[in-house]
N, C-alpha and C positions, 0 to 999 in steps of 0.2 A: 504493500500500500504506500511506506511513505517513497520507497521510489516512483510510482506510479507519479505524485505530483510534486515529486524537487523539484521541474524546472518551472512549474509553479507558483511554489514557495520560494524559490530562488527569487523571479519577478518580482510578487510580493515584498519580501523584504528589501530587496533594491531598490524598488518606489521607498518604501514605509522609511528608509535612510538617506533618500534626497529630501521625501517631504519633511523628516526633520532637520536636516540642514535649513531649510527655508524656515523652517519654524523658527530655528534660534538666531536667524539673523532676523526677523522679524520684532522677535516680544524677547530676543536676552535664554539664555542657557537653565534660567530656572521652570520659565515657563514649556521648556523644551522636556525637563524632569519631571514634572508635573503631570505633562500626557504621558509620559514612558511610565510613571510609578502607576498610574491609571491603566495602562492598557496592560500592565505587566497583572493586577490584581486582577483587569477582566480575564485573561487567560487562565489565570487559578481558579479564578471562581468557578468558572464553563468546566474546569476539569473534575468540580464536585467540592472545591475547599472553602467551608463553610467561613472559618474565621479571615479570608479573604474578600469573600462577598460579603460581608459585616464592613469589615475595613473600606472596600470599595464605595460603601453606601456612604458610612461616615466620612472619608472623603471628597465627596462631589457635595456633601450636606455642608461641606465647613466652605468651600468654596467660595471665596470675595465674587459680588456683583461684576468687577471688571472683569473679574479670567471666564466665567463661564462661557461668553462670544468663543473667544478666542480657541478656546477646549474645545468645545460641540464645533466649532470652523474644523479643527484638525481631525478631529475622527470623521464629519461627515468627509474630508476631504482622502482618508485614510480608505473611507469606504466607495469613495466614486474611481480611485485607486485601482483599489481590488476587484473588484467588479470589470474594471479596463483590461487588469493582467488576466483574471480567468474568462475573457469573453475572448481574448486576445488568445489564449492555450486552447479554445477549440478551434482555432485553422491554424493553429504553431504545425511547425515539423514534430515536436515529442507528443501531438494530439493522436497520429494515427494507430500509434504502438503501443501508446500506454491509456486513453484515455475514452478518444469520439470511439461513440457505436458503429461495427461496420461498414461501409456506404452504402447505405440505405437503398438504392436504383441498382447495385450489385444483390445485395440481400432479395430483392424482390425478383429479381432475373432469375437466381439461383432456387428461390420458392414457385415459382411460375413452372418450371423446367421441371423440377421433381412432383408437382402435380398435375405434372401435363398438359397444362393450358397451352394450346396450339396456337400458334404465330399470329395467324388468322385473328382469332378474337381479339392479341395481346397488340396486333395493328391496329384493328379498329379502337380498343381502348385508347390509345394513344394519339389517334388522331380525334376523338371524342374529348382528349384529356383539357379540361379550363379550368383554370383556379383564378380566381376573381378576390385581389386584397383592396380592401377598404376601409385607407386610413381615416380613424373619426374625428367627427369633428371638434371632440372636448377630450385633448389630450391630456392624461394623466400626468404628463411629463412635466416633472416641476424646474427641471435640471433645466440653465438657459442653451439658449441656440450657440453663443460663443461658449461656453464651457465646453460644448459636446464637442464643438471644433477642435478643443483645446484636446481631449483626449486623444481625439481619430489623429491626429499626430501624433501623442504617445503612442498610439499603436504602431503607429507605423516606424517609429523607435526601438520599440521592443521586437519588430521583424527584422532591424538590421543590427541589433546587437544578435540574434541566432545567427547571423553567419559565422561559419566556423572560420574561414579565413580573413576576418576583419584584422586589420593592421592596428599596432597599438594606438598611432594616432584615429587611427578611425573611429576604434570604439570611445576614444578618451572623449572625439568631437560628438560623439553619439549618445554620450553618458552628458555631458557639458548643455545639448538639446534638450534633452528629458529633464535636465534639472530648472534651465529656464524655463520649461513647460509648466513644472510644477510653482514653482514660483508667480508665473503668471497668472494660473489657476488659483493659487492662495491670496494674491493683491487683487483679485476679478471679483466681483459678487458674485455668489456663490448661486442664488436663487434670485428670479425676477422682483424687482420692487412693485411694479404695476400690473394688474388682471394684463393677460395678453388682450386684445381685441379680436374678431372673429377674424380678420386681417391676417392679422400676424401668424394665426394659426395657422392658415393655409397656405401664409410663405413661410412657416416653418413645413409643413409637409410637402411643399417646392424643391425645400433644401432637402431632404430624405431626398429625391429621387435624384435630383442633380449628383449630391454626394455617394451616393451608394447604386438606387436602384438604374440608374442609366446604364452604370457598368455592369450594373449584378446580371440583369435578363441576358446579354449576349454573351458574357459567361457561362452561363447558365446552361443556355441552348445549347453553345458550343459541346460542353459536358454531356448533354443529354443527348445532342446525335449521334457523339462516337460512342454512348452507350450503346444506343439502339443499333447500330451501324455493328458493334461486336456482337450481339444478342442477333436480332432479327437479319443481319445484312442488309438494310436498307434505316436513311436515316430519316432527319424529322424535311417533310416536305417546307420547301423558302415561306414560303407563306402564314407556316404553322405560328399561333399566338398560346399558347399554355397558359401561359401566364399572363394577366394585364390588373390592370389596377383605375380603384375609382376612391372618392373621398366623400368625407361630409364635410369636410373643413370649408365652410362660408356657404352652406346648404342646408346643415342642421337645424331649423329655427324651433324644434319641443322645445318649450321652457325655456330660450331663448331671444329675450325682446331685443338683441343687440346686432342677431340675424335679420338684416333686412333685405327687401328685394335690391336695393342699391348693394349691398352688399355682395348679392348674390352674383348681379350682373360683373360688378365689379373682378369678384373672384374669377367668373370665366373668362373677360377678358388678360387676367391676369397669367394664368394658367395657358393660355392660348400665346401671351408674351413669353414667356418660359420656355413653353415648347419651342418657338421659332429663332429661342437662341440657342438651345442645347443643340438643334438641328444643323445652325450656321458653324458652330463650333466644330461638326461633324462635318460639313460641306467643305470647311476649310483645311481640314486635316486631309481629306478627300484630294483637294485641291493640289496638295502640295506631292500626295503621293499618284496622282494616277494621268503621268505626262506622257502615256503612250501614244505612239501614231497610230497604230496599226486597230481597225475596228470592223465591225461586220456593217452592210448597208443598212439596218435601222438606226444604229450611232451615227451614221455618216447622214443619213436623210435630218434627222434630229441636232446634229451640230453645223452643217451647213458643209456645201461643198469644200470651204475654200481654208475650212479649217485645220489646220496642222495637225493642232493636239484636240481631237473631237471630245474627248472625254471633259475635258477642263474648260471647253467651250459651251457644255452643257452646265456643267458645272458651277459658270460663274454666269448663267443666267438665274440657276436654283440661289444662287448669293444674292444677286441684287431682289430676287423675291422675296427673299427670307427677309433680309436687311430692310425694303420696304414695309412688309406685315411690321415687323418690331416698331417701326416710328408709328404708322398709323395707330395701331393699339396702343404705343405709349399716348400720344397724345389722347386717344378715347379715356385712359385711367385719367391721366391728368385732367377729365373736365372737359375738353375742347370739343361741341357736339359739331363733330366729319359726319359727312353724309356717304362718303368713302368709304369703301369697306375694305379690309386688308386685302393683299391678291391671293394670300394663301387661305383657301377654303375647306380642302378637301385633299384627304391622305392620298392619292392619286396623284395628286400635282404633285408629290413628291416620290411615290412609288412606283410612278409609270417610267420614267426617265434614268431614275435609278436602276430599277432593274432592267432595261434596256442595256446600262453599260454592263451590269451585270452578267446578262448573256452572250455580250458581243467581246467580254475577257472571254469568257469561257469556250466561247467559237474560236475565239483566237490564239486560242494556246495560252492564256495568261490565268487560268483556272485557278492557281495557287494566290495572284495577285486579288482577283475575286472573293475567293473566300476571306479576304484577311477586313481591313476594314467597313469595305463596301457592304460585306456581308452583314457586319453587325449593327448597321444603321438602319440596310433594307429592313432586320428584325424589330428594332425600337421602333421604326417607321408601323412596321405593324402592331405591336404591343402600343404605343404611346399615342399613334394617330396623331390628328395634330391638336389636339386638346390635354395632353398631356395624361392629363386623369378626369376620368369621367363623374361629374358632380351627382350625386346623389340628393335628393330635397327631400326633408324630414319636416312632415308636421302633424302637430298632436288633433287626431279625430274630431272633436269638438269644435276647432276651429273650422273647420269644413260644413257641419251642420251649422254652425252661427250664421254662415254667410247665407244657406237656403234658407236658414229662418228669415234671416233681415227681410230676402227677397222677397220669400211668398207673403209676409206679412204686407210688404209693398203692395205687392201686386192686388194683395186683397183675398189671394188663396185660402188663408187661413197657417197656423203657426209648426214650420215643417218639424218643430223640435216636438211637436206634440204628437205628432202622426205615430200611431203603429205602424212597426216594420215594413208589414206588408204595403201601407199605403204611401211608405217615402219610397219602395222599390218601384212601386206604380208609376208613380212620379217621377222618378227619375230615370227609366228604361225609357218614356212617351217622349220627355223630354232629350234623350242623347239620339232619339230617333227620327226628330222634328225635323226638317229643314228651315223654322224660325227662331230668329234669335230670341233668347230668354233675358237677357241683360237688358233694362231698359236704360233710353240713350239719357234721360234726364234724373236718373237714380242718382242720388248721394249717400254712398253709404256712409256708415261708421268708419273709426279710423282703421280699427282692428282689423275688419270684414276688405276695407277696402286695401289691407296692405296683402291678403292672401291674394287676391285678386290682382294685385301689381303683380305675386311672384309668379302666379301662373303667365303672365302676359312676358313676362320675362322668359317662363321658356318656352313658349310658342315664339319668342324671336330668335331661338337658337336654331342648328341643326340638333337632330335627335344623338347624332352623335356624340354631343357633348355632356350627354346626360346619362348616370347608369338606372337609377329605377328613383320613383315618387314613393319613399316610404313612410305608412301611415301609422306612426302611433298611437298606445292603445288603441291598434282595432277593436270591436267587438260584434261586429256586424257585418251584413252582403251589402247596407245602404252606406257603411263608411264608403267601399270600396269605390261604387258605384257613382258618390259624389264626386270623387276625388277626376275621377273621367268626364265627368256633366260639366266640371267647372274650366277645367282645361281646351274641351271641348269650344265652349261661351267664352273663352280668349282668343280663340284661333288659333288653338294649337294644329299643325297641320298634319300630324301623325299621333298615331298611338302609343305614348306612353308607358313604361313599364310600370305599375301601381301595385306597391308590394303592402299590405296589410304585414303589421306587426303585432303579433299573439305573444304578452310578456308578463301577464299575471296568472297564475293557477288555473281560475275559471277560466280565462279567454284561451288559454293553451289545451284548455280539455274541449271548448267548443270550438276549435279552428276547422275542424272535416266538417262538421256541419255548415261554417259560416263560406267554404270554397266548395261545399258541393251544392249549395243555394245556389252559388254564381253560378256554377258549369250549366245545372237547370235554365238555366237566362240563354236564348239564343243570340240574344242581339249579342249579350257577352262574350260569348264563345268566341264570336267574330271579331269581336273587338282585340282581344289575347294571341288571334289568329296561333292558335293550339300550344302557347307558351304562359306558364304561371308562376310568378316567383311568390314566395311566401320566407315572412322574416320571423325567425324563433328567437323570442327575448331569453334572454340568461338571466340577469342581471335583476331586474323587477319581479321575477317569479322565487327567486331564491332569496329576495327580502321579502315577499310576500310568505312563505310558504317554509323555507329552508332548504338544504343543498337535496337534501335527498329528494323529495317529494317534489323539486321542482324537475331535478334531473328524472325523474321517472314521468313528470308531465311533460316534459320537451322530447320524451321517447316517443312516449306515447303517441305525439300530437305527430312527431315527423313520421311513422309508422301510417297512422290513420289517411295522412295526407298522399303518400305513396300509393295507397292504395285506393284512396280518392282517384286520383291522376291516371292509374292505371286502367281502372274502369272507365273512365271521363278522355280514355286516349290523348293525352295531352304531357305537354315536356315538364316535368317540375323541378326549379330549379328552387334548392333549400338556400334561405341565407340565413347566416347564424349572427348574434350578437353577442357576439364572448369576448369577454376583456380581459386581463391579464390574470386576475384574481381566480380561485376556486368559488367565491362567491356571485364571480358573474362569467361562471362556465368556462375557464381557464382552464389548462390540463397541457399536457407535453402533445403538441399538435397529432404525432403519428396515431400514439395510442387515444387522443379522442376522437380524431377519424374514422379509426377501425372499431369504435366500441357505439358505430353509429347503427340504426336499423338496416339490413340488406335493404339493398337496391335505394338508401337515401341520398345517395352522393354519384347517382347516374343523370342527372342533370349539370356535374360539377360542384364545385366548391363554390361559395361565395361566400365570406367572411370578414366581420369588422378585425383590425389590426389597430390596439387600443395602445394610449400614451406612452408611457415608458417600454412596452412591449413591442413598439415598433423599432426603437433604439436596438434593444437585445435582439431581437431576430433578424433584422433590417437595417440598420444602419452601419451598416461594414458591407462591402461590396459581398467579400468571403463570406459571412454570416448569412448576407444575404441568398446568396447560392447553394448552402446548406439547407436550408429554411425552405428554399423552391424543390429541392429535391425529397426532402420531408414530404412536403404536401403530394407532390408529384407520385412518391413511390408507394404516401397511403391511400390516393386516391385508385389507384391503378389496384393496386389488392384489395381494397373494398370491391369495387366491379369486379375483378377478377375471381377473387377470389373470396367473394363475401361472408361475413361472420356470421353462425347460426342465427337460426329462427327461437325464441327462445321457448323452452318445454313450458307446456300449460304451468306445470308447477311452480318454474320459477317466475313465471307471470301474476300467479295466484299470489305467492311468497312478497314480490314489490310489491302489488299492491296494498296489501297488509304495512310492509314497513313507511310504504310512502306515505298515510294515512295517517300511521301511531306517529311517526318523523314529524310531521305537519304540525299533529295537536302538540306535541313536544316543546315544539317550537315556540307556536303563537300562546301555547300557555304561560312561557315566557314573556316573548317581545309583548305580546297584547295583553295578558289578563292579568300579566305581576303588576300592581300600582307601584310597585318601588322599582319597576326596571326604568322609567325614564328618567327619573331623578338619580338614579346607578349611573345608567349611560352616561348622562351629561356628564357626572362630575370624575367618572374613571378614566374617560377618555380626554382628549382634546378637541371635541366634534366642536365645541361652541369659540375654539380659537381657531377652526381650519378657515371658519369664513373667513381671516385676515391671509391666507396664501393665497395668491394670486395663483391656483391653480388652471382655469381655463375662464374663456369669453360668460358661462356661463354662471348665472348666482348658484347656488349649493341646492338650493330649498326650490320646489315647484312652488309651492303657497307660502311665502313669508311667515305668515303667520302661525302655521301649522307644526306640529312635532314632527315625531321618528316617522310617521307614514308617510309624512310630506318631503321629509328627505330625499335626495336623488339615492341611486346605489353606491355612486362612487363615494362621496363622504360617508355613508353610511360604514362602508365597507373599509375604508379608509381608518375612520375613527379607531373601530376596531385593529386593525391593522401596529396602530402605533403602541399598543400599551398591550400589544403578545398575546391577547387572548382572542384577537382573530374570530370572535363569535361566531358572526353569518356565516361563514365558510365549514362549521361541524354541529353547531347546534342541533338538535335533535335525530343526527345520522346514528351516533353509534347506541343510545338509547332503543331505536327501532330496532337496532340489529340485537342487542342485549334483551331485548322482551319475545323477539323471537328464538332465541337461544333458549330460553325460560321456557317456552312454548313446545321444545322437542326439534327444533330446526338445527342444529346446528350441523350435520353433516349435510343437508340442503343447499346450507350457507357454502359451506365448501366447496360443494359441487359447482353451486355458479362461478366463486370466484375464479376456479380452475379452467371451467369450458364455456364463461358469458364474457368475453370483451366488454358490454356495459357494464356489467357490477363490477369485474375486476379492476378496472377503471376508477369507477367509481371509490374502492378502499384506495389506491394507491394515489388520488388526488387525494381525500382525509390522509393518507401517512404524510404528505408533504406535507399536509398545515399541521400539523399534529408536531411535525418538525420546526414551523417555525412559532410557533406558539411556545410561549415560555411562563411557567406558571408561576413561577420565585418572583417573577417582573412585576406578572401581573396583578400579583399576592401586593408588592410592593406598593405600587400606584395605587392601589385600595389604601394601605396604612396611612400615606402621605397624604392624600385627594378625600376619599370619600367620607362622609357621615358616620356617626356609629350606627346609625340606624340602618342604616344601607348597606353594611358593610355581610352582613350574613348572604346575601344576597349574593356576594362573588363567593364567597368563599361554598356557596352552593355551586357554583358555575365552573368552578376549578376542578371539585370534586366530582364533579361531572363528566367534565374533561379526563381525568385522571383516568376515571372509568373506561369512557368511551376509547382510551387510546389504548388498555388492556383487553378489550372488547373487539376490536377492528385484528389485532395484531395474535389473537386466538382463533378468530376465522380465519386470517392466512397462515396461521401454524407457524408466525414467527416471532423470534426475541426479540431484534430491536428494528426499530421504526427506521424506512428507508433501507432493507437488507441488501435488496436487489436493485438498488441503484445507489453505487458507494460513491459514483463521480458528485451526485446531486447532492448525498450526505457531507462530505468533504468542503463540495461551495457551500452549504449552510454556517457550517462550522468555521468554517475562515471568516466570514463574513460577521459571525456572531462576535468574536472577539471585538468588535469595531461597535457592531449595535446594543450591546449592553451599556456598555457607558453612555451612549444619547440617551439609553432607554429613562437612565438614571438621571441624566442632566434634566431630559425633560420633566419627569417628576416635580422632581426640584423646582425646576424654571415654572411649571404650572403651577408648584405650590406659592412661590413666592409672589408670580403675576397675582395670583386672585387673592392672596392676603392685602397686597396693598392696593389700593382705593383708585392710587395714582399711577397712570402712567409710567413704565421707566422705560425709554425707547434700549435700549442694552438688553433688556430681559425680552422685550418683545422680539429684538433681534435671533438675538441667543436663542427663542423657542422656536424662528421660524428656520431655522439653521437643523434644529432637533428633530424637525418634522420631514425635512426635506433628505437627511441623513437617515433616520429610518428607513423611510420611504425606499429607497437605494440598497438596504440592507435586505428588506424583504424582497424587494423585486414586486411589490402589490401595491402598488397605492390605489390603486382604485380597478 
């Protein structure tokens, strides 16, 4: 084992000894002792030494007002670190041998082969194969956009200190980089001082793709055809897209008042600028390398007789296009209303000319020169289009019905929020089938009514291409859906829309097959869908609603039902998931929650949100991100392939029971304890999160409202910071422990062994169960809470205690984490670092709320504590 991670730990400690050099020339040699005598008692303590974590506590307790900033600065900074060097050790050279999981597109080849799946079907899967990432638009990610810069250079530091023939100057100038690095990281704010704006969001999700994912896909591809190329003998056809990507960033407007249609329009001209430099950047690199004379007559009809060098003649016509688009759109951001439209339109105007010179290398014997850049623009060209990432538009149900109320009250109909189901479907089928408009020309509406109404008119002035789907929060009905097309429709939109209903509370996830096989009954619908249906499974609100288990057995369920919808109703269903990084909003190591999905739910493809800090860790490293495509890649291909059982009535019988008893578990807790929300408040830090600028959006759907009103992300967060992770085990291993009681427990076994969903299912609870810390969160009760409230954790602990004896007796093992040592080891590295913010923050929270007044230093110092956790667990929300 500890060989497996010296080079590691090697990393590790060679950052954790620049960054204390930086320290002591910063705050002086004592304050440089001060975090060593600290991080030296966190290490004792995590090894079990009791008179150490006593020491540790009264340490950080004695702490002067001034060092606490500075303290909670260096460990968070100790932990954004570590986190660089082990994100950085899975695409090292010592990843392959000692550490990454096989290569996954190797491992599937070699499974495919010894079950026989013939070439045949493993073709068409693959030309079938779409995974669809969709960065959201309220990014977890608290860590700023120059920090992150700051590290992806440490990475690429710590790549050129593994050369084994680096010269001594070389490593000295190598080691001299990294140390200004860190230094600069340490003099830089650490975390944003102002809310981002929906703006900024989505030129930070700009910067993902410029920085990583531009290079990541033609990497990527490159990898996957000489897979396919050794496996099948033939590789991935020019044109193939696997992969593409869409956002919500400046399209998400639930719960959102800061998402406007100006916004929105904003964002796609924006993203439309983006594209048409990353493209120029590629046309000019193009430029310099492709001065051949020699070309076939479509290059030569297309660059002109008289042309030398046809390629580059072509070439710097796609320049001066590109170079025009970019002014026009800048000036359309900047305000200036052109009636001009850019010249670049349409991925063709880019793809037609390209691949022209593309064929006429390859006619020409220059096939090697072909495949090398040309070829990986052709590919972005199709992955990126020219909209770079396809906008997704988010809005919550109710606003849809306000707008037909306003109207039919107008019009004198009567009030459409009153109507029975049946008679707003009536209405609205008559109406999307009318050839008269419904909007009248002298209507005023509200401001509310009248900003949905902008946003639709906003995308009826796009191409359909710039758009991935119109998703409806809280669905609950065929008439949400139904509206969401009537209004679109009554702006002029010119095409049909993808309109994804969103099923994310318990009930709405058990009624989702009845509320899409109402629609499929609708002819005029059917036609509408022209035989395609996408539908969006909440994670995140069903498991604050309900709890982990019992929502995870409702999101089975409902994708199960809906498959089956579909298949009867002959139509493509394409599932999109809304899972965030956390276990509490349906997080899990991509492969295995893939494969622990219902046969046949991932034969439409994948379509999936890729949530704040989790876009960082999977995606934001070119490497990273090429690993993360062939993850998805090799479990989507073995779900089709090679799909996970149906599961025996029994173990159907068995969930349901736990998901039930889980449920009442749960909200006996969050709902029916009067002392849980006065607990929550005061053990966590939910009521100080609203001061981090964590995303464009406020915390709370209803201001005014409690724990129900909360979003998931704080909610999940709160918990998150003070170790006891609630939302993510509450009521799971309780269920499994009353059916153990019941006579189950070799049942229990059984699934584990032969159900991808339930085995799944324990080995997400073993992760949090890992990072949950009961001594912490023992702690923060002593210091924080009430006496009166205080029995209340100490019932929550003993709970926990249980429940992690309970889960770890069904899989028949000793310690949590057995079978995956690499994830045990990052927890544990990482911990050294989060027990002491765990402590700072305590502290910092207790001192905040004892004094009356203000002290900008403490405020500081806790939002330091939150953002360092944050980083430790890898969950904020």
């Amino acid at each position: 084992m500890n060989e497996k991670y010296s080079a590691l730990r090697s990393n590790v400690s060679m950052l954790g000894h620049l960054l204390g050099n930086t320290i002591k020339d910063a705050h002086g040699e004592a304050l440089l002792e001060k975090v060593e005598a600290i991080r030296q008692l966190s290490k004792s303590a995590l090894a079990g030494n009791k008179d150490d974590r006593a020491s540790l506590i009264d340490e950080i307790k004695h702490l002067p007002n001034d060092q606490l900033a500075p303290v909670a600065h260096a460990f968070n900074q100790f932990l954004n670190l570590t986190n660089m060097a082990e994100q950085y050790h899975t695409i090292s050279r010592h990843c392959d041998t000692h550490v990454c999981e096989p290569d996954s597109l190797s491992t599937l080849f070699a499974k495919l082969a010894e079950k026989g799946v013939s070439d045949t079907d493993t073709s068409q899967a693959i030309k079938d194969l779409n995974i669809e990432l969709v960065l959201t638009a309220h990014p977890t990610e608290i860590t700023r956009r120059t920090m992150i810069n700051k590290l992806v250079k440490i990475n690429k530091c710590l790549s050129q200190l593994e050369l084994a023939d680096l010269s001594i100057k070389e490593r000295r100038k190598t080691e001299r980089r990294l140390e200004q690095l860190i230094a600069q990281s340490w003099h830089s704010d650490t975390i944003r001082k102002q809310r981002p704006t929906p703006l900024d969001e989505a030129k930070w999700g700009f910067a993902v793709v410029e920085n990583s994912l531009w290079e990541a896909v033609p990497d990527f591809l490159r990898e996957f055809d000489q897979r396919l190329i050794d496996y099948l003998g033939e590789g991935l056809p020019i044109h193939a897209r696997p992969v593409h990507f869409s956002s919500w960033m400046g399209g998400d407007r639930d719960g959102n008042p800061f998402v406007t249609h100006q916004i929105t329009r904003e964002v796609l001209l924006l993203s439309r600028w983006k594209a048409a430099d990353l493209y120029l950047n590629d046309i000019n690199e193009l430029f310099s390398e492709l001065s051949m004379t020699k070309c076939n007559d479509s290059v030569r009809k297309l660059a002109g007789t008289d042309e030398h060098e046809p390629y580059r003649a072509i070439l710097k016509h796609l320049r001066s296009m590109l170079n025009e688009t970019k002014d026009i759109l800048d000036a359309k951001i900047n305000g200036e209303s052109l009636t001009q439209k850019a010249p670049l339109q349409h991925v063709d105007q880019l793809w037609q000319p390209l691949y022209a010179c593309y064929r006429s290398l390859h006619e020409s014997g220059m096939g090697i020169i072909a495949d090398g850049s040309l070829l990986d623009t052709l590919r972005r060209i199709k992955t990126f289009g020219v909209h770079l990432v396809r906008l997704d538009v988010r809005q919550e149900s109710t606003r849809h019905a306000n707008v037909l109320a306003e109207l039919t009250r107008y019009l004198g109909l009567g009030d459409y929020s009153q109507w029975s189901e049946q008679d707003k479907i009536a209405f609205l089928t008559n109406e999307l089938a009318s050839k008269r408009p419904l909007l009248p020309r002298n209507w005023t509406p509200s401001d509310d009514v009248q900003e949905v109404l902008n946003t639709c008119k906003v995308i009826a002035s796009q191409p359909e291409e710039a758009f991935g789907a119109y998703v409806i929060s809280m669905a609950r009905t065929a008439s949400d859906v139904l509206a969401v097309h009537l209004l679109l429709q009554e702006c002029g939109c010119p095409y049909r829309m993808k309109v994804c209903p969103l099923f994310e509370t318990l009930e709405d996830l058990n009624n989702a097959e009845s509320v899409i096989q109402q629609l499929m009954n609708i002819d005029l619908y059917r036609g509408f869908i022209q035989n395609h249906q996408m539908v969006m499974i909440g994670y995140s609100d069903s498991a604050k609603d309900a709890g982990v288990m019992s929502a995870g057995w409702a999101q089975y369920h409902a994708m199960e039902s809906l498959v089956q919808v579909s298949e009867k109703e002959g139509i493509e269903l394409t599932l999109f998931h809304g899972r965030g990084g956390t276990v509490g909003r349906g997080g899990a190591p991509a492969h295995a929650a893939l494969l622990s999905q219902p046969p046949k739910s991932l034969k439409g493809g994948l379509r999936v949100t890729e949530q704040g800090e989790m876009i960082r860790f999977k995606l934001g490293l070119p490497e990273v991100a090429v690993n993360s495509f062939s993850l998805y890649a090799s479990a989507i291909l073995e779900a089709n392939l090679l799909p996970p059982p149906e599961p025996k009535e029994q173990w159907r019988s068995l969930m349901i029971t736990l998901s039930e008893v889980s449920c009442r578990a749960y909200r006996n807790i969050v709902r029916a304890d009067k002392n849980f929300v006065p607990y929550f408040r005061q053990a966590t830090p939910e009521l100080e999160l609203g001061k981090l600028p964590l995303g464009s959006r406020p915390a709370k759907r209803n201001p005014q409202g409690g724990v129900e009103s909360l979003r998931a992300i704080p909610w999940i967060f709160s918990w998150s910071q003070n170790r006891l992770v609630l939302p993510a085990w509450l009521g799971a291993g309780e269920a499994i422990q009353a059916a153990i009681n019941e006579g189950h427990q070799a049942l229990l076994e059984e699934m584990c062994r032969e159900w991808p969903f339930f085995s799944t299912r324990l080995g997400m609870l073993e992760m949090v169960y890992s990072k949950c810390n009961i001594e912490i969160a023992k702690h923060y009760d002593e210091r924080l809470v009430d006496k009166q409230y205080q029995p209340l954790g100490d019932k929550l602990r003993k709970q926990l205690a249980q429940d992690i004896q309970t889960v770890l007796n069904v899989e028949n093992n000793e310690n949590l984490m057995q079978s995956d040592p690499w994830g045990q080891e990052s927890i544990r590295l990482r911990n050294i670092y989060v027990e002491p913010l765990n402590m700072l923050q305590a502290e910092l929270l207790y001192r905040t709320r004892k004094n009356q007044t203000v002290l900008p230093e403490l405020d500081e110092a806790l939002m330091v504590t939150i953002a360092g956790i944050a980083a430790g667990m890898r969950n904020t929300g």
